[in-house]
C-alpha positions as CSV (number, residue, x, y, z in Angstrom):
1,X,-18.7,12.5,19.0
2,X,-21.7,14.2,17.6
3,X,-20.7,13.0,14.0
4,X,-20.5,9.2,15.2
5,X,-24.1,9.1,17.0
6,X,-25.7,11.0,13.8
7,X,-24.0,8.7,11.3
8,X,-24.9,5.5,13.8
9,X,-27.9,3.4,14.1
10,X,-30.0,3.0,17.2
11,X,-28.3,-0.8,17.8
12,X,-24.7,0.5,16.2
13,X,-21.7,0.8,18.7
14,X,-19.2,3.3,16.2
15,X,-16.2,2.3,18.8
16,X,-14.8,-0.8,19.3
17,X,-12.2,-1.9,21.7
18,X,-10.4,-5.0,21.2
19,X,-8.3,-6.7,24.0
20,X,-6.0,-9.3,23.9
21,X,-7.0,-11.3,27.5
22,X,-10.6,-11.6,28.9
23,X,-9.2,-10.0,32.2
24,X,-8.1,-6.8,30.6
25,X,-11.9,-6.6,29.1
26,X,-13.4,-7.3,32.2
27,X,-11.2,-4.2,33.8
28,X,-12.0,-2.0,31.0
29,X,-15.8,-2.1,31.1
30,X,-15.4,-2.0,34.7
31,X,-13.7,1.3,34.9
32,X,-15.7,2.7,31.6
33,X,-18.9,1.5,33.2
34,X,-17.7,3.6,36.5
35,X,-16.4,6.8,34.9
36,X,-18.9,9.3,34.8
37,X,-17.2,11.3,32.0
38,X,-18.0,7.9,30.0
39,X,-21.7,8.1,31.1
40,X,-22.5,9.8,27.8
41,X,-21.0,7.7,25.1
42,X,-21.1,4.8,26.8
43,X,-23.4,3.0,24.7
44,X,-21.5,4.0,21.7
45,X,-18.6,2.2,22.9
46,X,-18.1,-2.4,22.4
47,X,-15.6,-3.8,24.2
48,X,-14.4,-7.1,23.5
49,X,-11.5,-9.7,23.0
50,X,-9.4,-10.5,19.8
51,X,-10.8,-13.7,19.9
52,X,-14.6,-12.8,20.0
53,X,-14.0,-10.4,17.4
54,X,-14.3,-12.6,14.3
55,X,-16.8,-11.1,11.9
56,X,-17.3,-7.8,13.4
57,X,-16.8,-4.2,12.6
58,X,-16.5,-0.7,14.3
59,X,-16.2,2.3,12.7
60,X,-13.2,3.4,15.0
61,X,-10.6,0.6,16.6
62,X,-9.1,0.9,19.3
63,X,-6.9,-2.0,19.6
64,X,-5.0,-2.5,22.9
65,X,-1.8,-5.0,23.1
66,X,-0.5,-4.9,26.6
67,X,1.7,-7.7,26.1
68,X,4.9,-6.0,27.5
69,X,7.1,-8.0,28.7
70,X,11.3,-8.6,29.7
71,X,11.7,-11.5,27.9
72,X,9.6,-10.0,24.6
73,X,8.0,-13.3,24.9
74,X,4.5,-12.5,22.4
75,X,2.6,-15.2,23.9
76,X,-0.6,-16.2,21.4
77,X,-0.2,-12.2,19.9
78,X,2.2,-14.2,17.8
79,X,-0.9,-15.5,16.2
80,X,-1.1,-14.3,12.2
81,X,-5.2,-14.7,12.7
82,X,-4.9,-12.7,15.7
83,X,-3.3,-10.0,14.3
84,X,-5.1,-10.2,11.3
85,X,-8.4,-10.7,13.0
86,X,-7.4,-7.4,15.0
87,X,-6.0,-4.7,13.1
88,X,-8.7,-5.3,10.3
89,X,-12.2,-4.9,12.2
90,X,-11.6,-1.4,11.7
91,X,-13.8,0.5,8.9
92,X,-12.5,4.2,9.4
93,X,-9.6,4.6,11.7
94,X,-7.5,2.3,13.7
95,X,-5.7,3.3,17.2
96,X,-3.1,0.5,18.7
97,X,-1.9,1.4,22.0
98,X,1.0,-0.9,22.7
99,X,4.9,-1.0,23.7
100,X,6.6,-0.6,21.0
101,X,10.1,-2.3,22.5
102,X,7.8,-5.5,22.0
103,X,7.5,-5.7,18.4
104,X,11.4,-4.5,17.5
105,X,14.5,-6.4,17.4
106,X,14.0,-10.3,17.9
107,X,9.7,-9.6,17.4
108,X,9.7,-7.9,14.5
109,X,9.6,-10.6,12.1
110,X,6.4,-11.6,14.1
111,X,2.8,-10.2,12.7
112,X,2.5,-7.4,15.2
113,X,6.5,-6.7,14.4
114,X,5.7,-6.2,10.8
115,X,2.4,-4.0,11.6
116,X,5.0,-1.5,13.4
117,X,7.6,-1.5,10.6
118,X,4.8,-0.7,8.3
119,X,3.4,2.2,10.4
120,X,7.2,3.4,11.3
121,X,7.5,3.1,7.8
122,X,5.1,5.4,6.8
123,X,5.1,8.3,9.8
124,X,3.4,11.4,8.6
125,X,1.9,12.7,11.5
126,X,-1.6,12.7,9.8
127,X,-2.8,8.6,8.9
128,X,0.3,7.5,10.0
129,X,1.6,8.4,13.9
130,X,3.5,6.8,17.1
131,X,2.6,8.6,19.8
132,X,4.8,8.4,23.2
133,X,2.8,8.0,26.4
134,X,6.0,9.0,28.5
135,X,5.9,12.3,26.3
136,X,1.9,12.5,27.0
137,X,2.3,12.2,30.8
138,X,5.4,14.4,31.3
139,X,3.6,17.4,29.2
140,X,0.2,16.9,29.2
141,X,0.0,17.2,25.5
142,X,-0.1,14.9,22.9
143,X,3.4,15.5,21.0
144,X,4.1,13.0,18.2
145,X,7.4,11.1,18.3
């Protein structure tokens, strides 16, 4: 954290977090804006939607699909702009925090679908990791897998 507020200017927000709906931002700076943990990064941190994104950049991403569905339907994250728009706002590292069952089987031809295969495809535990949040909740670590 230290790193990101020396190598950022006064009116530069390192973190960016894109959302896919407007009501998903709206919860997000809510909750941020009352967690008092967040109180001293909080004005490193933008928090926006896909769609509002166009032209801007972060140093870290954090992109957040919550599309999760029984049906897999993807909705407008079928979008190639969205997804392009999305995944490439970031200039250093991105995070996607998403359900992977989504993107497989009748999805993965889809953009999002294709970003998996690609990351899946390239798993090193270093630039390239899936990280289960059942695995994070049940040990209170954060095992790769």
């Amino acid at each position: 954290m230290e790193k990101l507020v020396e190598d950022s200017a006064d009116d530069d927000r390192p973190i960016g977090i894109i959302c896919a709906y407007a009501e998903q931002k709206y919860l997000l700076q809510r909750e941020f804006s009352e967690r008092e943990w967040a109180s001293n990064f909080r004005h490193l941190v933008k928090i926006d939607t896909v769609d509002s994104y166009q032209g801007k950049e972060n140093r870290i991403i954090i992109l957040s699909l919550t599309r999760n569905n029984d049906e897999l339907k993807r909705g407008f994250l079928e979008s190639p702009q969205r997804a392009n728009v999305s995944i490439s706002r970031a200039m250093d590292r991105l995070v996607i925090v998403g359900a992977t069952r989504m993107w497989r089987g009748s999805n993965a031809e889809f953009p999002f679908g294709r970003v998996l295969s690609y990351i899946e495809s390239r798993l090193d535990g270093e630039q390239f990791a899936l990280i289960n949040s059942a695995t994070m909740a049940s040990t209170g670590s954060g095992e790769r897998g």
